[in-house]
N, CA and C atoms of all chains as a GROMACS GRO file, in nm:
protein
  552
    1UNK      N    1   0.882  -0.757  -3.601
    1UNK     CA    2   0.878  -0.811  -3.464
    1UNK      C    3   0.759  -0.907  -3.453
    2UNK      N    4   0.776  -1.040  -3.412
    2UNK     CA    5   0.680  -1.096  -3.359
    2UNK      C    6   0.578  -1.111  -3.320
    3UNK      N    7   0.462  -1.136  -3.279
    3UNK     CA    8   0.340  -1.137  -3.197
    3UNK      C    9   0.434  -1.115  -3.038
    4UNK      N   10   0.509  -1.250  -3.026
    4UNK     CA   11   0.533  -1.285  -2.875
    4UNK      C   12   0.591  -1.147  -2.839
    5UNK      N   13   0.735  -1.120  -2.946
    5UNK     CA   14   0.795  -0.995  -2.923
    5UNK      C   15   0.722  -0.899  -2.868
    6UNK      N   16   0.647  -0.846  -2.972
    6UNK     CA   17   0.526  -0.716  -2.889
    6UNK      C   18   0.482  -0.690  -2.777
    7UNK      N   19   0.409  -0.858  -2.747
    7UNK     CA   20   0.368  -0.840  -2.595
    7UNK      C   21   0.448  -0.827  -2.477
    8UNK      N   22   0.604  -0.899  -2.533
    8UNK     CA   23   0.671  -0.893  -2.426
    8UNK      C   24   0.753  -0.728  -2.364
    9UNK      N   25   0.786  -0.698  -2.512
    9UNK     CA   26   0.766  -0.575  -2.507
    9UNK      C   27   0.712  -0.426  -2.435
   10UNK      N   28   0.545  -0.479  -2.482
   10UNK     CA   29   0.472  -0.429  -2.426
   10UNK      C   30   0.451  -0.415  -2.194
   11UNK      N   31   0.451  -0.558  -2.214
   11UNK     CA   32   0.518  -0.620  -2.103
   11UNK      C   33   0.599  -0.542  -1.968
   12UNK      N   34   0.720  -0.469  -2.011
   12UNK     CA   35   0.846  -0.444  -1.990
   12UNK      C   36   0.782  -0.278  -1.987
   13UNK      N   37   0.725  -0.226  -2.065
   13UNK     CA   38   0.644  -0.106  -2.076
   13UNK      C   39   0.600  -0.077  -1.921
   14UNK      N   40   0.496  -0.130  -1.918
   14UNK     CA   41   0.394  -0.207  -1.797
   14UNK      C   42   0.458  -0.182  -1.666
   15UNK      N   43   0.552  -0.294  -1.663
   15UNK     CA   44   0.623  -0.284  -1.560
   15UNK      C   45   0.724  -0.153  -1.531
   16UNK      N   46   0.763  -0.154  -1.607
   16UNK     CA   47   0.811   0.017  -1.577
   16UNK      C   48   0.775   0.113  -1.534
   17UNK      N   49   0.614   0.106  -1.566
   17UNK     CA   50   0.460   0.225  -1.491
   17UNK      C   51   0.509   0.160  -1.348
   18UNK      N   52   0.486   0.009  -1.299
   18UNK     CA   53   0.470  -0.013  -1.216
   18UNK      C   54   0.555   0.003  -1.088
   19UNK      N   55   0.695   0.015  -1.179
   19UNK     CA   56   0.795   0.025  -1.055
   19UNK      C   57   0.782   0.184  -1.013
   20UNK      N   58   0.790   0.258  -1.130
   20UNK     CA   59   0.705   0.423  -1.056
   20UNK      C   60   0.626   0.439  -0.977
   21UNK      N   61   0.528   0.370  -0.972
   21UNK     CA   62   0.388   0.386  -0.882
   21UNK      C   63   0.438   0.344  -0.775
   22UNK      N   64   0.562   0.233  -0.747
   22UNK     CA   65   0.599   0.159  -0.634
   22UNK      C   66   0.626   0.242  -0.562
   23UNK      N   67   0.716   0.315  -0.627
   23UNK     CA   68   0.858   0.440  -0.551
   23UNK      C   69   0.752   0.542  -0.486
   24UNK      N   70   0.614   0.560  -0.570
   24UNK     CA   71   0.569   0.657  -0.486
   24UNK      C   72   0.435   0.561  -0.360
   25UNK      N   73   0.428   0.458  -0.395
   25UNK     CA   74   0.374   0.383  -0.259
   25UNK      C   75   0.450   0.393  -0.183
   26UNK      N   76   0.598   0.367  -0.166
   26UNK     CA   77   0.676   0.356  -0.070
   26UNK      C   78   0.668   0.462  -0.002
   27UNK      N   79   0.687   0.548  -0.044
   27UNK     CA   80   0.722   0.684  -0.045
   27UNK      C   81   0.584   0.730   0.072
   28UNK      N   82   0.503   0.684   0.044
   28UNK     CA   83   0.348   0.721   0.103
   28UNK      C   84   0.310   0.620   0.260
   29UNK      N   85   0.408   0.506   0.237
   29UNK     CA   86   0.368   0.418   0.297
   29UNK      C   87   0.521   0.482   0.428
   30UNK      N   88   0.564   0.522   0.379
   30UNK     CA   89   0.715   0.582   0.542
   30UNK      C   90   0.652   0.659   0.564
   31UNK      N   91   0.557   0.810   0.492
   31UNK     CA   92   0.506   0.903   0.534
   31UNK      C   93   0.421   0.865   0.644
   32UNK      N   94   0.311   0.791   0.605
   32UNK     CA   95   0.211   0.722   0.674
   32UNK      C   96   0.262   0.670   0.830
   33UNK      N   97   0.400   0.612   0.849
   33UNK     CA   98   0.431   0.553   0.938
   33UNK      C   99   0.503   0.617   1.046
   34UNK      N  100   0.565   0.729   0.949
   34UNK     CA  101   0.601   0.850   1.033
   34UNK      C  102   0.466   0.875   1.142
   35UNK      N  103   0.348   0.920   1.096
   35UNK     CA  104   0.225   1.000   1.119
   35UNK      C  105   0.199   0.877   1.211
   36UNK      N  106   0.219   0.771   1.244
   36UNK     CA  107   0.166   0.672   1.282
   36UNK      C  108   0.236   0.619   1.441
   37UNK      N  109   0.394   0.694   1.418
   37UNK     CA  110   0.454   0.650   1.521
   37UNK      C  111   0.444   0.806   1.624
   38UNK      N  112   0.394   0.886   1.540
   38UNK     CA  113   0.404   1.018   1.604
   38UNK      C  114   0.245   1.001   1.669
   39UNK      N  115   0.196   0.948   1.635
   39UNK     CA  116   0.045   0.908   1.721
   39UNK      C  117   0.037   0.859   1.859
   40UNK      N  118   0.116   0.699   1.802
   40UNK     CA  119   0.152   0.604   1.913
   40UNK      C  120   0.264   0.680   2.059
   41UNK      N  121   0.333   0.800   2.003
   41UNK     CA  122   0.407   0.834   2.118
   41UNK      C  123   0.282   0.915   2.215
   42UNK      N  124   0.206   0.998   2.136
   42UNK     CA  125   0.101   1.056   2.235
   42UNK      C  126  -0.016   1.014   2.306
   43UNK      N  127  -0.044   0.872   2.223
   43UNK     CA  128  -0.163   0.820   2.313
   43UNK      C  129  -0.137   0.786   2.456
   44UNK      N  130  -0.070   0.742   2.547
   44UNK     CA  131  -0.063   0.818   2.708
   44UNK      C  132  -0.084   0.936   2.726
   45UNK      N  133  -0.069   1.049   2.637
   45UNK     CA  134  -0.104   1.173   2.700
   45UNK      C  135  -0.234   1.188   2.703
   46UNK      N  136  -0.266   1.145   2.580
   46UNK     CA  137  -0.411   1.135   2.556
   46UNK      C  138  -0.540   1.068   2.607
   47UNK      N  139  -0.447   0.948   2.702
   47UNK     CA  140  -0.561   0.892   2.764
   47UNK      C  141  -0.605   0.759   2.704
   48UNK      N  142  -0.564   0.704   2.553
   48UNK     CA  143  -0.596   0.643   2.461
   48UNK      C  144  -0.523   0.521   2.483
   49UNK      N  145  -0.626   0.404   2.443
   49UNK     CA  146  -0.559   0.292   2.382
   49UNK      C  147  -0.432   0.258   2.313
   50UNK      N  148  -0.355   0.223   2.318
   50UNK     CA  149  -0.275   0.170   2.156
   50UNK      C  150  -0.366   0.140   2.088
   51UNK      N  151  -0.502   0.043   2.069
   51UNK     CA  152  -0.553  -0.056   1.968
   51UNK      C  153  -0.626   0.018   1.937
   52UNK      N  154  -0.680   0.078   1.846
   52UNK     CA  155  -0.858   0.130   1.845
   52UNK      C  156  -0.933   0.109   1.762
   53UNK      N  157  -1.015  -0.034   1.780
   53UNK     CA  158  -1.041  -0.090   1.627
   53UNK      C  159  -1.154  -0.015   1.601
   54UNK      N  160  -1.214   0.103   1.673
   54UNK     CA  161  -1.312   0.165   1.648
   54UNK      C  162  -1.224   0.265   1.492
   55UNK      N  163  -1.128   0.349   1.529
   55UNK     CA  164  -1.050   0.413   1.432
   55UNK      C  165  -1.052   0.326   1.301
   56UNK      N  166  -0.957   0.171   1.335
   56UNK     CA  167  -0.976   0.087   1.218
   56UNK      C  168  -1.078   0.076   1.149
   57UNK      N  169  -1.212   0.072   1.188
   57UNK     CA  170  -1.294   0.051   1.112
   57UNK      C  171  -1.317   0.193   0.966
   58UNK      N  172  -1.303   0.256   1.088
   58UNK     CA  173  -1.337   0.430   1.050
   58UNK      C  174  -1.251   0.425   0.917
   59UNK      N  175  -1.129   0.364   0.947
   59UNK     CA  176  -1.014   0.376   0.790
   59UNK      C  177  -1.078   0.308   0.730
   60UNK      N  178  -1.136   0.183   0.723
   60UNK     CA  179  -1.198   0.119   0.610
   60UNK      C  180  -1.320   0.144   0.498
   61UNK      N  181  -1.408   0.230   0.612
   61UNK     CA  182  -1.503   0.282   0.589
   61UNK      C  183  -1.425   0.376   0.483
   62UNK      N  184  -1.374   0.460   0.513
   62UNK     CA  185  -1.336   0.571   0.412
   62UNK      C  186  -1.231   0.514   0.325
   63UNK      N  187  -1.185   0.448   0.302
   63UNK     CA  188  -1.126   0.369   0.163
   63UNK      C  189  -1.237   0.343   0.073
   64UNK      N  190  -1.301   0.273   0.165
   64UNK     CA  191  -1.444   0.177   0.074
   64UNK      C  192  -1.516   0.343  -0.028
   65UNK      N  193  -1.525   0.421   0.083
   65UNK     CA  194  -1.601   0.565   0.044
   65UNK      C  195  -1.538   0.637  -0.092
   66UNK      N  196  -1.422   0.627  -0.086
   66UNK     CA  197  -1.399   0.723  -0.211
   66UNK      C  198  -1.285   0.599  -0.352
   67UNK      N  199  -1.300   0.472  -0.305
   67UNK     CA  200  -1.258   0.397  -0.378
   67UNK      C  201  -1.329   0.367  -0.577
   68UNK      N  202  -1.226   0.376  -0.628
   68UNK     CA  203  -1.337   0.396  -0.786
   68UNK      C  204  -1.267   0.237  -0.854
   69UNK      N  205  -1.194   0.178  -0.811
   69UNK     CA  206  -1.158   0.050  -0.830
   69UNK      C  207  -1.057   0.028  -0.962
   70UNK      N  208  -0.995  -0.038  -1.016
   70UNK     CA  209  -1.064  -0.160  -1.036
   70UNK      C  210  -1.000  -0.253  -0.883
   71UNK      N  211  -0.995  -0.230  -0.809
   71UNK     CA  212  -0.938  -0.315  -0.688
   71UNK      C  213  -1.110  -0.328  -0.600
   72UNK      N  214  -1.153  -0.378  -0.546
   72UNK     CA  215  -1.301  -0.394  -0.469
   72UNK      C  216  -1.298  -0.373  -0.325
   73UNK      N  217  -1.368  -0.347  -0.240
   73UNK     CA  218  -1.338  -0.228  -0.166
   73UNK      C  219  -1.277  -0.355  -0.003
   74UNK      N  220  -1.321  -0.459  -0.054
   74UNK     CA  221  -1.280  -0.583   0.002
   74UNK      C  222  -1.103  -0.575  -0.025
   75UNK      N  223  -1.095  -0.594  -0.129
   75UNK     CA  224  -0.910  -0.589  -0.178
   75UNK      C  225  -0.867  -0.509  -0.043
   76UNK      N  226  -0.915  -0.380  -0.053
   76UNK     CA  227  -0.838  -0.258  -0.011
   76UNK      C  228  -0.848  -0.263   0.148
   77UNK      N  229  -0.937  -0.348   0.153
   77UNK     CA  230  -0.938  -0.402   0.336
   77UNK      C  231  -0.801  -0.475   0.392
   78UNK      N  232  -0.794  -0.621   0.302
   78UNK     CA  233  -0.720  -0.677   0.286
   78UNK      C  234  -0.560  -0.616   0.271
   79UNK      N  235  -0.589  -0.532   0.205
   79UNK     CA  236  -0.427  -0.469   0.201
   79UNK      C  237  -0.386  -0.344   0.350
   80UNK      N  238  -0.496  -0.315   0.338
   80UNK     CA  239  -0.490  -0.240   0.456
   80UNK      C  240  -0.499  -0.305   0.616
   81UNK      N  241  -0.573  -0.423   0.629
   81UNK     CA  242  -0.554  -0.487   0.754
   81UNK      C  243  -0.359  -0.508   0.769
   82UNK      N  244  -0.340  -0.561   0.651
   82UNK     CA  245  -0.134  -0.562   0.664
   82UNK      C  246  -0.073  -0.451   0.683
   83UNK      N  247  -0.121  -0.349   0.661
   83UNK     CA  248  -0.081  -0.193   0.675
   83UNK      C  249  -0.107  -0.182   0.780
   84UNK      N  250  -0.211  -0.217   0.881
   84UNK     CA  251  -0.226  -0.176   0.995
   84UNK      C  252  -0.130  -0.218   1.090
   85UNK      N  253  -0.141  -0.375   1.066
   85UNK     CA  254  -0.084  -0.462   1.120
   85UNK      C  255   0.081  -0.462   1.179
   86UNK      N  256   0.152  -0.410   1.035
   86UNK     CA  257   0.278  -0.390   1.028
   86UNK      C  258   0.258  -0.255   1.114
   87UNK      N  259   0.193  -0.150   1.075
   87UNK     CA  260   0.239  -0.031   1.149
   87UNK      C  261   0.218  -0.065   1.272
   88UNK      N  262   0.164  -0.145   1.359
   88UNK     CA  263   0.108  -0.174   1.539
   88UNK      C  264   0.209  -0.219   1.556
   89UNK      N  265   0.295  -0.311   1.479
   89UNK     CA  266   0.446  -0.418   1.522
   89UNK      C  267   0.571  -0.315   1.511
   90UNK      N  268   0.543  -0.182   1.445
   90UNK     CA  269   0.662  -0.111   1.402
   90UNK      C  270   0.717  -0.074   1.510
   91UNK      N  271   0.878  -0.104   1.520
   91UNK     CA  272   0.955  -0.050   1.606
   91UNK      C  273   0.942   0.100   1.637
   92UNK      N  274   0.991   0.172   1.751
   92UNK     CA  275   0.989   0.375   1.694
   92UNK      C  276   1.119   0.378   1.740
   93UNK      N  277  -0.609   2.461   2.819
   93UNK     CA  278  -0.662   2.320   2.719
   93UNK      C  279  -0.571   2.236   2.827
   94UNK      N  280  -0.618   2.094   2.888
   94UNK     CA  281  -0.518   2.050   2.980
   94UNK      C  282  -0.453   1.949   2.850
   95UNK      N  283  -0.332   1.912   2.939
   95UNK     CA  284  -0.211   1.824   2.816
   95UNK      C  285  -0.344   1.720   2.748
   96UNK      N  286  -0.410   1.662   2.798
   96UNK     CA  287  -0.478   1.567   2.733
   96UNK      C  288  -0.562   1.585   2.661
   97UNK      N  289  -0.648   1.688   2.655
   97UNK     CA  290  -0.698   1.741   2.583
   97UNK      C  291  -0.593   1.828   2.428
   98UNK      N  292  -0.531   1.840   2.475
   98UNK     CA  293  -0.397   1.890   2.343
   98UNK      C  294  -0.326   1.757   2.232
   99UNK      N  295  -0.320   1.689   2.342
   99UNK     CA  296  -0.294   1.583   2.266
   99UNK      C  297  -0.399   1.494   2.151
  100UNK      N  298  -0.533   1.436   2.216
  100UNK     CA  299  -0.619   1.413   2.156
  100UNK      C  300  -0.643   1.499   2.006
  101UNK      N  301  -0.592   1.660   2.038
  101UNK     CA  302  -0.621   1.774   1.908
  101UNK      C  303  -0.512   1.720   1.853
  102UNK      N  304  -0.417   1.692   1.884
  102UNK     CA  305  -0.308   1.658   1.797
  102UNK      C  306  -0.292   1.538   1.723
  103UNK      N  307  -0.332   1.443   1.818
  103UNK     CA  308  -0.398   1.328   1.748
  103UNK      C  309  -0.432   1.310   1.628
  104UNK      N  310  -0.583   1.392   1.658
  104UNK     CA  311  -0.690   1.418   1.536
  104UNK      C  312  -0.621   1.498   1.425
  105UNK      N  313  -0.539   1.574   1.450
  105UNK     CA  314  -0.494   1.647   1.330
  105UNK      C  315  -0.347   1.513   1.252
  106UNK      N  316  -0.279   1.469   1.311
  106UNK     CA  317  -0.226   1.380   1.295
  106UNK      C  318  -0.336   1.243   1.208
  107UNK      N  319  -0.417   1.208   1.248
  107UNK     CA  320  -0.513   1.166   1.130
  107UNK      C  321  -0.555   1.232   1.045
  108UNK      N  322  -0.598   1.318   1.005
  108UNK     CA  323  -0.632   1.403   0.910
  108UNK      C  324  -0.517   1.337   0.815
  109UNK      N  325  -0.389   1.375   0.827
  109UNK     CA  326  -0.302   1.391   0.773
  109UNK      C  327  -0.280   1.253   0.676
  110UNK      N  328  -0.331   1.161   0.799
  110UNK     CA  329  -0.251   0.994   0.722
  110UNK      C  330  -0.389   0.967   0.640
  111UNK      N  331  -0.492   1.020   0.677
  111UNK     CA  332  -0.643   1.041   0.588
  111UNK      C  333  -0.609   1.041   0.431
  112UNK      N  334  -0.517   1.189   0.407
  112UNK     CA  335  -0.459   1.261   0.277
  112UNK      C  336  -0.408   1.139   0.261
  113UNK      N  337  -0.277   1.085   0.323
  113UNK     CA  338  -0.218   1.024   0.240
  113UNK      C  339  -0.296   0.865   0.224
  114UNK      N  340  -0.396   0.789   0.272
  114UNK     CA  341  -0.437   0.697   0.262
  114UNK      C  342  -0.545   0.710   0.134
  115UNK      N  343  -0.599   0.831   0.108
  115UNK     CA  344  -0.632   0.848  -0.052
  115UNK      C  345  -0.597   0.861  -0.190
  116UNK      N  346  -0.446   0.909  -0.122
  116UNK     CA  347  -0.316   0.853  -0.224
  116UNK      C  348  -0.270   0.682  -0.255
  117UNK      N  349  -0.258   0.677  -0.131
  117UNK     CA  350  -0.202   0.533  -0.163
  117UNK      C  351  -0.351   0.454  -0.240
  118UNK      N  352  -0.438   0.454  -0.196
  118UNK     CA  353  -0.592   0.424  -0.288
  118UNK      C  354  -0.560   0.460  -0.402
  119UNK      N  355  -0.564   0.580  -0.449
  119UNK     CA  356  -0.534   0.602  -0.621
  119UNK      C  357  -0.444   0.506  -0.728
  120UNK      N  358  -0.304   0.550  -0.616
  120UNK     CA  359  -0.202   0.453  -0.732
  120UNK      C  360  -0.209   0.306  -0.666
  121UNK      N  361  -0.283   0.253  -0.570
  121UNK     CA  362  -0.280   0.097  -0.579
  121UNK      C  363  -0.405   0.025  -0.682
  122UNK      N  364  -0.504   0.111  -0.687
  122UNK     CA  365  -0.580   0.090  -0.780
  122UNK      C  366  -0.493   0.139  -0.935
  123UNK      N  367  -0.450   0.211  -0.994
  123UNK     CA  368  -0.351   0.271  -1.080
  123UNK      C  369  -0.288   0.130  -1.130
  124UNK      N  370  -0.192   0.084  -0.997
  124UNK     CA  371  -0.140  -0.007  -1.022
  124UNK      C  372  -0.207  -0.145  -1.104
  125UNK      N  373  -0.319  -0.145  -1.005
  125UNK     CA  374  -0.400  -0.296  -1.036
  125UNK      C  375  -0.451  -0.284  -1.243
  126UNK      N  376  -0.462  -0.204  -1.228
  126UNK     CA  377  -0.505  -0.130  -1.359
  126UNK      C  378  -0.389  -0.164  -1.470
  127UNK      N  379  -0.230  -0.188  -1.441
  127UNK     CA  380  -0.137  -0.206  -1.512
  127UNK      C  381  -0.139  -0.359  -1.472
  128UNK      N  382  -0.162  -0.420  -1.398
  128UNK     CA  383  -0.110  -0.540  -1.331
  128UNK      C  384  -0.195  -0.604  -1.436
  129UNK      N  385  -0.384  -0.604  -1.438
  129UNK     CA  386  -0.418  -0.697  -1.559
  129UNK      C  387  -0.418  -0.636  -1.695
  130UNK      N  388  -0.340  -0.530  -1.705
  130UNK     CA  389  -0.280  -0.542  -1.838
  130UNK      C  390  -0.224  -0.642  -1.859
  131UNK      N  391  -0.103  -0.596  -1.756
  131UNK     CA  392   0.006  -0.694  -1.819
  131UNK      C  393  -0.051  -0.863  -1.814
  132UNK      N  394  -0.147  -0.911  -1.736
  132UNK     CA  395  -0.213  -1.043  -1.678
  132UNK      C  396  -0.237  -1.096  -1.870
  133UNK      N  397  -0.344  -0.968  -1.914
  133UNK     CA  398  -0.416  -1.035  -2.076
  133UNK      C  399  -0.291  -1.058  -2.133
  134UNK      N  400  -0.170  -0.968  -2.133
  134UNK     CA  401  -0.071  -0.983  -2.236
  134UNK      C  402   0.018  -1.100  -2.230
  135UNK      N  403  -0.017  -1.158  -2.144
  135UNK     CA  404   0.064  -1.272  -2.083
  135UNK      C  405   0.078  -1.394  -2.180
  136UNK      N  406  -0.046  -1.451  -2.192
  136UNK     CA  407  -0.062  -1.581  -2.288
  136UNK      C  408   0.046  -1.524  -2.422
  137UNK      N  409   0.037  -1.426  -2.476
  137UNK     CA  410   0.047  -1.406  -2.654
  137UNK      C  411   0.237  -1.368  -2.603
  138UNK      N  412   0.298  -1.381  -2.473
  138UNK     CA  413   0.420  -1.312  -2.481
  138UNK      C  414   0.482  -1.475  -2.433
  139UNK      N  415   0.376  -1.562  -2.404
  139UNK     CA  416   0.427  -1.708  -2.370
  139UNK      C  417   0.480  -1.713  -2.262
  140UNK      N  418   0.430  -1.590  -2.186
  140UNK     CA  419   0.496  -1.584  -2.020
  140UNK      C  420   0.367  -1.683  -1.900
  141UNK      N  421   0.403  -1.728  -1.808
  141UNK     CA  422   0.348  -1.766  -1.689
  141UNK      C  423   0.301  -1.669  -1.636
  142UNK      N  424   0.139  -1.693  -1.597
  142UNK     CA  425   0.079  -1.634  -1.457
  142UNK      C  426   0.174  -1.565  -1.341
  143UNK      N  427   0.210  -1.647  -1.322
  143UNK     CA  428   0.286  -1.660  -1.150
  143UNK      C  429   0.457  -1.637  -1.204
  144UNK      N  430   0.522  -1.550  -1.175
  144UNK     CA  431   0.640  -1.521  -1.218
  144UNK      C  432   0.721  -1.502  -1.111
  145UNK      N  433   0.785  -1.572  -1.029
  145UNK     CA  434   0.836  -1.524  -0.854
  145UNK      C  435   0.981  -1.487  -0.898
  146UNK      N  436   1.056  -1.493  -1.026
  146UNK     CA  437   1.126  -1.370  -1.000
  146UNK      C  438   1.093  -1.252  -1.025
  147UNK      N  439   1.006  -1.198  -1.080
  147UNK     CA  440   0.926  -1.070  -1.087
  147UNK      C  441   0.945  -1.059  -0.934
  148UNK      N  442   0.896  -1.104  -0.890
  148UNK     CA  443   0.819  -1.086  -0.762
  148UNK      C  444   0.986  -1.004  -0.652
  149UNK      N  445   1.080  -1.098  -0.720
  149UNK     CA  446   1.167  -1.148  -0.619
  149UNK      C  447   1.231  -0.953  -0.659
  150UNK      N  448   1.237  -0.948  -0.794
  150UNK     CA  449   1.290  -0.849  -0.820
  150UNK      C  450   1.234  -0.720  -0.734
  151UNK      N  451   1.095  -0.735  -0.758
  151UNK     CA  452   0.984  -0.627  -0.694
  151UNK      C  453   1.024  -0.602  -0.560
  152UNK      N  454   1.069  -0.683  -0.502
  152UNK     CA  455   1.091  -0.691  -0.306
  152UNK      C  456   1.249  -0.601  -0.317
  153UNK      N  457   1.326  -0.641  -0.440
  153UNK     CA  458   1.466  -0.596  -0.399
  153UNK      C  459   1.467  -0.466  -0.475
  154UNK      N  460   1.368  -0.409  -0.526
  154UNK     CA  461   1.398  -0.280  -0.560
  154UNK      C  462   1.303  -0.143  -0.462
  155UNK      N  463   1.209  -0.253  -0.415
  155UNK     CA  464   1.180  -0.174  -0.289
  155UNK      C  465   1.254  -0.148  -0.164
  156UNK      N  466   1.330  -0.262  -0.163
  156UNK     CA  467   1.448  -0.212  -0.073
  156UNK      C  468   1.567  -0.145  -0.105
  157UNK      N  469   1.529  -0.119  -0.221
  157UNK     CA  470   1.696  -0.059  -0.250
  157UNK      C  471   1.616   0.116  -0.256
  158UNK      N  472   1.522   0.186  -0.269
  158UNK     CA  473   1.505   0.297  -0.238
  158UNK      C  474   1.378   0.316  -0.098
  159UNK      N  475   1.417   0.201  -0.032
  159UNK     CA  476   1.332   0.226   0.096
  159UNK      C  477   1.423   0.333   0.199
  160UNK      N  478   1.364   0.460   0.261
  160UNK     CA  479   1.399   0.548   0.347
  160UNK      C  480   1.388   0.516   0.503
  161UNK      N  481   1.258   0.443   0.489
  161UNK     CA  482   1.222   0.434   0.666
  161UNK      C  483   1.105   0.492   0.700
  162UNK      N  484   1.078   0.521   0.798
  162UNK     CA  485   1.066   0.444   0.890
  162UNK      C  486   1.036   0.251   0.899
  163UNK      N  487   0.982   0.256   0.791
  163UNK     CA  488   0.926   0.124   0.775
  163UNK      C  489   1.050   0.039   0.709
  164UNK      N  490   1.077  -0.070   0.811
  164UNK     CA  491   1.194  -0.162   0.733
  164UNK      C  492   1.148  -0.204   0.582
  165UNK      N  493   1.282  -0.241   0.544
  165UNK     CA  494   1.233  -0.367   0.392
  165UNK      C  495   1.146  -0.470   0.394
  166UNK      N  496   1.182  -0.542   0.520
  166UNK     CA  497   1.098  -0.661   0.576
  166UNK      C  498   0.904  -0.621   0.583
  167UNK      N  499   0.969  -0.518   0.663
  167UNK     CA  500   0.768  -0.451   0.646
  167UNK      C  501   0.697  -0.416   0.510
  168UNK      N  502   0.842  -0.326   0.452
  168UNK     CA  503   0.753  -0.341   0.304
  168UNK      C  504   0.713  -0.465   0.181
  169UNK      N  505   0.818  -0.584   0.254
  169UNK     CA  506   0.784  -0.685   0.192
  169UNK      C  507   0.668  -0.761   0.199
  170UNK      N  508   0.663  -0.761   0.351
  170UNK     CA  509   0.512  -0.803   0.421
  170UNK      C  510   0.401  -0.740   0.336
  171UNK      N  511   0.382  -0.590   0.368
  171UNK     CA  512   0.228  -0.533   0.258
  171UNK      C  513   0.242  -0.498   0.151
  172UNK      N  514   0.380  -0.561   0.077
  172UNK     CA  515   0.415  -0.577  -0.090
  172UNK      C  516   0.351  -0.758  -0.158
  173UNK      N  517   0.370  -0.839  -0.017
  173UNK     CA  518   0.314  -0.993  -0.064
  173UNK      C  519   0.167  -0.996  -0.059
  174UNK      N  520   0.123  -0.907   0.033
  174UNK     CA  521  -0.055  -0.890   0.044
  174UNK      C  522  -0.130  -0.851  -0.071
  175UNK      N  523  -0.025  -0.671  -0.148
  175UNK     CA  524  -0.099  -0.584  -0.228
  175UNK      C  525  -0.034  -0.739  -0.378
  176UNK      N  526   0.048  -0.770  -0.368
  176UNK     CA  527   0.086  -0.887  -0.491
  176UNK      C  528   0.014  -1.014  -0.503
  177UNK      N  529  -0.053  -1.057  -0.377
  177UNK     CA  530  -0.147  -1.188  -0.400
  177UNK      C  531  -0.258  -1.114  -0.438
  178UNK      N  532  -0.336  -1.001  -0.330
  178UNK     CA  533  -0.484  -0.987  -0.409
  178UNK      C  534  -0.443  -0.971  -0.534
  179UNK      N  535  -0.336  -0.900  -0.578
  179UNK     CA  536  -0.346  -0.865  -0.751
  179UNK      C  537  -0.332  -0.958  -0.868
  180UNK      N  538  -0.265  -1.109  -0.753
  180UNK     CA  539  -0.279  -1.214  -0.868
  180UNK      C  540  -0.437  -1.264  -0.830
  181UNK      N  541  -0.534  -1.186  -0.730
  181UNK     CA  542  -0.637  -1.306  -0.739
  181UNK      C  543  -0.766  -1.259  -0.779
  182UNK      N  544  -0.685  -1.073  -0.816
  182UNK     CA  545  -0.824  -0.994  -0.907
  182UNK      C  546  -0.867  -1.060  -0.991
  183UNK      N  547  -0.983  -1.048  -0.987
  183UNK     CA  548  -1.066  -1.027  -1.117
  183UNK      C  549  -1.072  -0.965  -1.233
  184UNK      N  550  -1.064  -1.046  -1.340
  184UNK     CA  551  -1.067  -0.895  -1.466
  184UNK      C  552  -1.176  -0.807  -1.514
   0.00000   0.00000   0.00000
């Protein structure tokens, strides 16, 4: 087999980890939204905002806190401001 | 305990919860990034391109093909193009 072969190979390996890890992001990311819309129904009872960028921060903070990388704790902001974002627009 | 006060507890325990799972999704998105510049070094020697948008294209349609919900396809495409640009704009 080739040089190119190998890597591509290798390649195809890779991506295969990756589509696993997907299924269980997904998987984490409906859980999450579940927990998220079951929030949004009680904040009138609660007295609460919809928005609470005080909370937001609070999530970032604790990403940044137990993050071991290789993603930088900036990345994980970034991915998470769209996580937020989408979950505030989510239909229930 | 008046309703508002119950709720707020419920709230808080309702975070707790998306807490757990927001240290999950941290693990395997870092996990991921971890396979992503694998596959990035192996790239040159397999004679593949950086930037591959049917990868990409594939990545969106297999998240929708085992997406459950709450969160549409469309949403997971949205914080699938976020967690896919920072990962083309990591660092190695």
């Amino acid at each position: 087999m080739s040089k190119q072969d190998d890597a591509q190979l290798r390649i195809a390996e890779l991506r295969a980890q990756i589509d696993d890890i997907d299924e269980k992001i997904v998987r984490l990311l409906n859980e999450r939204a579940y927990q998220a819309l079951a929030i949004r129904e009680l904040k009138p009872e609660a007295q609460l905002g919809l928005y609470d960028p005080k909370r937001e921060e609070e999530i970032f903070e604790r990403l940044a806190s137990f993050n071991e990388g290789p993603l930088f704790s900036d990345d994980l902001r970034t991915i998470y401001s769209t996580i937020l974002r989408v979950s505030k627009e989510m239909r229930a």
